[in-house]
Phi, psi and omega in degrees: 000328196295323194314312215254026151284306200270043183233269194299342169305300173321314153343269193298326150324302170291333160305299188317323208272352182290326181300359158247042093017266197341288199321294201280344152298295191285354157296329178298328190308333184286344158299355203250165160189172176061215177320320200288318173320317173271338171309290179308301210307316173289325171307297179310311187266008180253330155325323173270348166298321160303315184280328160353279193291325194283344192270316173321301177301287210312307182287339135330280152292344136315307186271014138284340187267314194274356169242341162277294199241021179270186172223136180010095175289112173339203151224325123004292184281323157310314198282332193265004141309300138337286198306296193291326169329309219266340173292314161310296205298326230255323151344278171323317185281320168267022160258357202250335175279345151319287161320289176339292185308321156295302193330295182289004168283149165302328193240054160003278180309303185293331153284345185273006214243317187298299192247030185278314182310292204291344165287323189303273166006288175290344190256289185311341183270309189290000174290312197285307160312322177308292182306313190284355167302315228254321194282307158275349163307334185260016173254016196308346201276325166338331218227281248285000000 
């Protein structure tokens, strides 16, 4: 059972990590305008619906592995762990409502114009967050 948890974490890992992607997904968008801008937008929001789940997994089977099969898990490295699960999702979600917003405009280019500095932003702090998630889940003994 320990085998096929840490098969879908890894799973669900590798959804998060396509997502550090996003900058460079969402730069081609400024090349783009009229139909072809909302086809990526869309494409670009259902990409953030999978890191949704991929966030949704991760925190699953990480907290069944640290509550079936860890031996005294930090509490430090639990908390700061979480915290960023939940700071990535909450990223994702105010890139995605973003996103939303070009998609449903009438006039696409002038929102995407709009909101590019602040998409940009949120995609690069969540590249960043991603990372430093990943750098502590394999480090836990850093925390003990």
């Amino acid at each position: 059972m320990y085998s096929f948890i840490v098969f879908v974490h890894v799973i669900g890992a590798l959804l998060l990590g396509s997502f550090l992607a996003f900058p460079v997904a969402f730069k081609s968008l400024l090349s783009r305008s009229g139909t072809e801008l909302k086809i990526s937008v869309k494409t670009l929001v259902s990409f953030t619906r999978f890191g949704h789940y991929a966030l949704f997994v991760l925190i699953i089977t990480g907290g069944w592995m640290v509550m079936r099969y860890a031996t005294y898990p930090s509490w430090l490295w639990v908390v700061l762990s979480l915290i960023l699960l939940m700071l990535i999702g909450a990223l994702i979600g105010m890139i995605q409502k973003g996103l939303k917003s070009i998609m449903l405009a009438k006039n696409p280019d002038k929102v995407l114009q709009r909101n590019t500095a602040k998409l940009n932003i949120l995609g690069w702090f969540t590249f960043l967050l991603i990372v430093i998630a990943v750098f502590i889940m394999t480090n836990r003994g850093l925390f003990s």
